[in-house]
C-alpha positions as CSV (number, residue, x, y, z in Angstrom):
1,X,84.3,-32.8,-1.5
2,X,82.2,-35.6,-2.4
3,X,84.1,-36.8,-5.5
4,X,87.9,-36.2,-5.3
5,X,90.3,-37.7,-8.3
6,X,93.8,-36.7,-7.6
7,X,96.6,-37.5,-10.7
8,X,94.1,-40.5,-11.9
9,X,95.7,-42.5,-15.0
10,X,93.9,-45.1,-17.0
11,X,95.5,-46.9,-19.6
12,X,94.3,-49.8,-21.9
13,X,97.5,-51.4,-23.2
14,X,99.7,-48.3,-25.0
15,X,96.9,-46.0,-25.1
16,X,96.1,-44.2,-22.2
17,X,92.7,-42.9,-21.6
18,X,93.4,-40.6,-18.5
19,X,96.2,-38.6,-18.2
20,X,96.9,-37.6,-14.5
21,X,93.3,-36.0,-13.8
22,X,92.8,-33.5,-10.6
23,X,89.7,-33.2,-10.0
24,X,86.8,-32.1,-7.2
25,X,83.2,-32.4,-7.4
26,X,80.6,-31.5,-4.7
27,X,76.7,-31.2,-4.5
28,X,74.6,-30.3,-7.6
29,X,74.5,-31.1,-11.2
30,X,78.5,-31.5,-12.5
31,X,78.9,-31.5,-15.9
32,X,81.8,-34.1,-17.2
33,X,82.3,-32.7,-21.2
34,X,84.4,-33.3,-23.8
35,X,84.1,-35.0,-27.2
36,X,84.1,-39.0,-28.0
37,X,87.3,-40.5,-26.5
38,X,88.1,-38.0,-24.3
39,X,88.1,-40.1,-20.8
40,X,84.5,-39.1,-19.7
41,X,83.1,-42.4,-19.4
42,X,86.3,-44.1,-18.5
43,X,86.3,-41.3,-15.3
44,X,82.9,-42.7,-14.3
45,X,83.3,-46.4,-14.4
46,X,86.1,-45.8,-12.5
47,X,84.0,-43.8,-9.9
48,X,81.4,-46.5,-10.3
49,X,84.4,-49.2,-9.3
50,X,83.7,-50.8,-12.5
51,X,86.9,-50.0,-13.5
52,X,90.3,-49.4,-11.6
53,X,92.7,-46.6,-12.0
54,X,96.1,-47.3,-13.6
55,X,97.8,-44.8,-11.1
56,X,96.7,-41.8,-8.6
57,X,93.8,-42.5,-6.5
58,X,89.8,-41.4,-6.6
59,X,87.8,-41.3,-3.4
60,X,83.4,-41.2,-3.1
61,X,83.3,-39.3,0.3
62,X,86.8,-40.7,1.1
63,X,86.1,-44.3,0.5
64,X,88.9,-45.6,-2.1
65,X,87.5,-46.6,-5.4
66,X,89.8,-49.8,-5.0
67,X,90.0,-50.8,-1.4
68,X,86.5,-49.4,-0.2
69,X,84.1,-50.7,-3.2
70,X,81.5,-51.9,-1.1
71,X,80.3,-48.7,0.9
72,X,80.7,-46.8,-2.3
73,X,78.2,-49.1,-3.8
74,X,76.2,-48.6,-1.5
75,X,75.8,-45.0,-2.1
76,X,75.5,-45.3,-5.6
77,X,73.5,-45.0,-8.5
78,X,74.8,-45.3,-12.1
79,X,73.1,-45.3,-15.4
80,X,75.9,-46.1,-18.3
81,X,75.6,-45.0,-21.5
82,X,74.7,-48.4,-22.9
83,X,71.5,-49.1,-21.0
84,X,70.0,-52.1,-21.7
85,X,67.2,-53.9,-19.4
86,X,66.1,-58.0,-19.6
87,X,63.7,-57.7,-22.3
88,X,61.7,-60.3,-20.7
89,X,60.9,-58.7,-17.8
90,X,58.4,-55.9,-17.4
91,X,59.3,-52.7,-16.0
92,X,57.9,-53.1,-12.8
93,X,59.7,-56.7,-12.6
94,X,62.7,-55.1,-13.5
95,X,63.1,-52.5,-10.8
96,X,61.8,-55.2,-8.4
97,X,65.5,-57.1,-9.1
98,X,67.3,-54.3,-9.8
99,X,66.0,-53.2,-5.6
100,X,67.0,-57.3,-4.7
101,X,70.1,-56.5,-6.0
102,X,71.0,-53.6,-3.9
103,X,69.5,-55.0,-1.1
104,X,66.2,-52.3,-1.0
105,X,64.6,-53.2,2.1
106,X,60.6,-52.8,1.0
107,X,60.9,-51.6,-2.5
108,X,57.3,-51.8,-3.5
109,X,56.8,-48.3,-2.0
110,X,59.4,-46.8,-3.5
111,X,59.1,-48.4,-6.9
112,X,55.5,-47.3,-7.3
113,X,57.0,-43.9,-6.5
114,X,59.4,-43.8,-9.1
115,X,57.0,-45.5,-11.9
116,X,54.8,-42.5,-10.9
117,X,57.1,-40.0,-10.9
118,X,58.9,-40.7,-14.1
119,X,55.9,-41.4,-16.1
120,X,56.5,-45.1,-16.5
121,X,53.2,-46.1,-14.3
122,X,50.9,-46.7,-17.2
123,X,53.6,-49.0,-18.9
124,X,54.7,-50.7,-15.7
125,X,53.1,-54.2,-16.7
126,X,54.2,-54.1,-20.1
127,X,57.4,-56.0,-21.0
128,X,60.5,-54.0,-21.3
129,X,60.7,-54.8,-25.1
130,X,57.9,-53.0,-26.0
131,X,59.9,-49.6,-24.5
132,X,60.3,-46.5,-26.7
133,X,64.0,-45.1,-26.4
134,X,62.4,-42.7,-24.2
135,X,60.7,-44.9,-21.8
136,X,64.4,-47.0,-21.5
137,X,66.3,-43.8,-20.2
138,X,63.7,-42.9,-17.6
139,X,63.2,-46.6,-16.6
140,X,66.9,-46.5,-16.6
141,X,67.5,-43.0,-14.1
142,X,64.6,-45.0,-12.2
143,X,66.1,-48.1,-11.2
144,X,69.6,-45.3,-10.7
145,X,67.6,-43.7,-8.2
146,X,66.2,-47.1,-6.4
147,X,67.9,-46.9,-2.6
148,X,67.8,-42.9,-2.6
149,X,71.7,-42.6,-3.9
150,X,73.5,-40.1,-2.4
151,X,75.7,-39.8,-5.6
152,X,74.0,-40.3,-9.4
153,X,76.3,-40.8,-12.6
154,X,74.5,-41.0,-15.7
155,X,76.7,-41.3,-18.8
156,X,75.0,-39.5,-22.1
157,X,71.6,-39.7,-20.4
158,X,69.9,-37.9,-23.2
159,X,71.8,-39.5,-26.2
160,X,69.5,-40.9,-29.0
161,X,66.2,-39.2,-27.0
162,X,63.8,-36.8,-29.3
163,X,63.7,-33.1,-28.2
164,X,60.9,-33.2,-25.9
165,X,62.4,-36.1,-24.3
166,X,66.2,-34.8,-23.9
167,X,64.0,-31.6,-22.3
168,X,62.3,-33.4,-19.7
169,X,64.9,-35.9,-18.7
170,X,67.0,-32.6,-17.8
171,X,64.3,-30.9,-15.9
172,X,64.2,-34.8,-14.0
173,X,68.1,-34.1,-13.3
174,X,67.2,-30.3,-12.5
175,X,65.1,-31.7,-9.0
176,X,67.4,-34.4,-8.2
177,X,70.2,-32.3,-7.7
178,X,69.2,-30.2,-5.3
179,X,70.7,-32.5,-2.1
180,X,72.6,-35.2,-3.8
181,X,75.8,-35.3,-6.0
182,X,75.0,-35.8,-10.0
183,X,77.7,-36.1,-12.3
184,X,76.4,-35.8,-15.7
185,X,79.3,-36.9,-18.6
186,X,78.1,-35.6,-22.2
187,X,79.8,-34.6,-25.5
188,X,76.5,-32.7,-25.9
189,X,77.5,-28.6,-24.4
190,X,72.9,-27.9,-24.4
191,X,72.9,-30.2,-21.7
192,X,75.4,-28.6,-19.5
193,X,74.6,-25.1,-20.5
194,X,70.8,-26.2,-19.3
195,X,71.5,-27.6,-16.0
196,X,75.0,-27.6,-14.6
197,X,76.5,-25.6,-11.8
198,X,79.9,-26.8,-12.5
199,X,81.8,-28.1,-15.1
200,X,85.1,-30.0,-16.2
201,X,86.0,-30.6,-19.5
202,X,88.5,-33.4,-21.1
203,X,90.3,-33.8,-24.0
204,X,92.2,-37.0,-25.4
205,X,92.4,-37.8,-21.3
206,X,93.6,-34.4,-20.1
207,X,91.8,-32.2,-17.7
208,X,91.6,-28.7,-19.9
209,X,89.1,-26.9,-17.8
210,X,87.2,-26.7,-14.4
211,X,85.5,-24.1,-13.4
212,X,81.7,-22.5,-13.9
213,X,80.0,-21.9,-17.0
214,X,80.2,-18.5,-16.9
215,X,83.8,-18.8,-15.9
216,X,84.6,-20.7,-19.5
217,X,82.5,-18.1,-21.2
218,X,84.1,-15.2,-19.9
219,X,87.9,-17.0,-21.3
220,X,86.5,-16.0,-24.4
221,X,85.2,-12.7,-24.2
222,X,86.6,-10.3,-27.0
223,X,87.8,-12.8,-29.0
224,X,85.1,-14.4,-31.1
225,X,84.0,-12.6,-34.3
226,X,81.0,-13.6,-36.6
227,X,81.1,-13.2,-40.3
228,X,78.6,-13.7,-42.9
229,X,80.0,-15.5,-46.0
230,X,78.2,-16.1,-49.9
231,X,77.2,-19.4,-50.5
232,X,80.0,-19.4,-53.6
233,X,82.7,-18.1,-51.3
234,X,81.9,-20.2,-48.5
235,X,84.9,-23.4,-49.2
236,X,87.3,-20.4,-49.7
237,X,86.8,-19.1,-46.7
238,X,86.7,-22.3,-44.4
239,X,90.4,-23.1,-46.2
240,X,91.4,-19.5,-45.4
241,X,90.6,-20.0,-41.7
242,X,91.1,-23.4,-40.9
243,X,90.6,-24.6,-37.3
244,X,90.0,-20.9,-36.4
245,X,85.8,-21.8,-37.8
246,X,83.9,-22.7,-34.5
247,X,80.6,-23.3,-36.1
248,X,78.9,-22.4,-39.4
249,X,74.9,-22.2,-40.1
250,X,73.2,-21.7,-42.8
251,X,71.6,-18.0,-43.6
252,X,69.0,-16.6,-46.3
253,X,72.3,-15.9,-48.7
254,X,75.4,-18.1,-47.3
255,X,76.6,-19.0,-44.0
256,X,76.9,-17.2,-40.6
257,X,80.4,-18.3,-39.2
258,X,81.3,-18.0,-35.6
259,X,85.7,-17.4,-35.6
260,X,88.1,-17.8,-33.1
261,X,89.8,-14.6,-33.3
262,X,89.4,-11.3,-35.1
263,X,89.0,-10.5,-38.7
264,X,88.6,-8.1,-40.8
265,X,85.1,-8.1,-42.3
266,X,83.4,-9.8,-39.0
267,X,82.0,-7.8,-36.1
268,X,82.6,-9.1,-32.8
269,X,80.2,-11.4,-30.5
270,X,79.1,-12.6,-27.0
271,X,80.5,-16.1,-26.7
272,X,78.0,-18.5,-26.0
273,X,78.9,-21.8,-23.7
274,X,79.3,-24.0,-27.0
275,X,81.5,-21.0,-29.1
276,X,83.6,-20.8,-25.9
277,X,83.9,-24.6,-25.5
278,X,84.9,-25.1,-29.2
279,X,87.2,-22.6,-28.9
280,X,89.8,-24.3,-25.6
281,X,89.7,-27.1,-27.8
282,X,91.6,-25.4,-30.9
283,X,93.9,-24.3,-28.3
């Protein structure tokens, strides 16, 4: 496996951000989900060798995150969840640094190649201040992908992106993942369900799933029930059922609620990816 984590702890002072994580990830698009604070970004930084484990060990095609930084580096690219550029520098300057700093032999080839492909070549000479949100995030997977990584992380990549935007920048990670290793850590279940092969899911630092979309879906089969609910009745019912209500959305007349569990006046429904997600956390 390309990524291996086997009983990785993380802790920052008394509270403990991993809890003993086994976990494998391979080729392809790997979705890391699981709400704020569950351990997702603290996973990847220590992949990245930003950060080091507390206990158990992680391994980037069996080089040690801790004694074997280097050659992991090497192979890398990262794009954190905080991107932020020198707003001085124009795009096009930026990448040139970012490609001195990973020691890009020729980069002017291969930075023309990525201002093409990720739309940026128009803006290239403009200064990095001037960026839309938009513009950061693919100038951001850009200077990632500078070197040819043979392993991506990108943390939240679409976070704070419009709708068109959050569309394309997954059909970018779509093609990229065809012969490198992506690992894709969102709270946002769209994401995965659009472009993930595989997925893992933490909660308050604990592994609770690994497996294939479909897989997770199919836990849930025969056991969540939609009701439709009046307007008036609609706080009676949400204290009736508690943590049970997955989601709720407003209807022409009250709400449609999707249940954990079966009662009486609902009718029972095909999980989708985010019902079924919801749901292993209220267990």
């Amino acid at each position: 496996m390309a990524i291996k984590a086997e009983a990785l702890t993380r802790h920052y002072g008394h509270v403990q951000a991993l809890k003993g994580v086994d976990l494998e990830i391979g080729t392809g698009v790997f979705g890391l989900l699981g709400p704020n604070g569950a351990g997702k970004t603290t996973f990847i930084r220590i992949v990245a060798t930003i950060l080091p484990p507390t206990s158990g060990r992680a391994t980037v095609f069996g080089y040690d995150v801790v004694r074997e930084r280097i050659p992991i580096r090497r192979m890398l690219g990262y794009l954190p969840q905080e991107f932020g550029a020198y707003p001085k520098l124009t795009g096009y300057e930026y990448l040139e640094y970012i490609a001195a700093l990973k020691g890009v032999r020729h980069p002017k080839e291969q930075i023309n190649a990525l201002l093409d492909r990720f739309g940026l070549s128009g803006v290239a000479r403009r200064r990095v201040t001037s960026y839309s949100g938009g513009m950061l995030r693919r100038l951001g997977i850009a200077q990632a992908l500078l070197g040819d990584p043979k392993v991506l992380l990108v943390d939240e990549p679409t976070a704070g992106l419009d709708p068109e935007e959050r569309v394309r920048f997954r059909e970018y990670l779509m093609d990229l993942g065809s012969h490198r290793v992506i690992v894709l850590s969102t709270h946002l279940v769209e994401d995965v369900a659009m472009i993930c092969d595989r997925l893992a899911i933490l909660s308050e630092g604990k592994l609770r799933f690994f497996g294939t979309p479909g897989e997770l879906v199919a836990q849930f089969q025969g056991r969540i029930y939609q009701l439709v609910v009046p307007e008036e009745a609609v706080k009676e019912k949400l204290l009736a059922l508690g943590e049970r209500v997955l989601t709720t959305q407003r209807i022409e007349g009250g709400r449609a609620m999707r249940v954990l569990g079966e009662v009486p006046e609902g009718r029972l429904v095909t999980p989708s990816l985010e019902d079924a997600y919801l749901a292993l956390l209220r267990l």
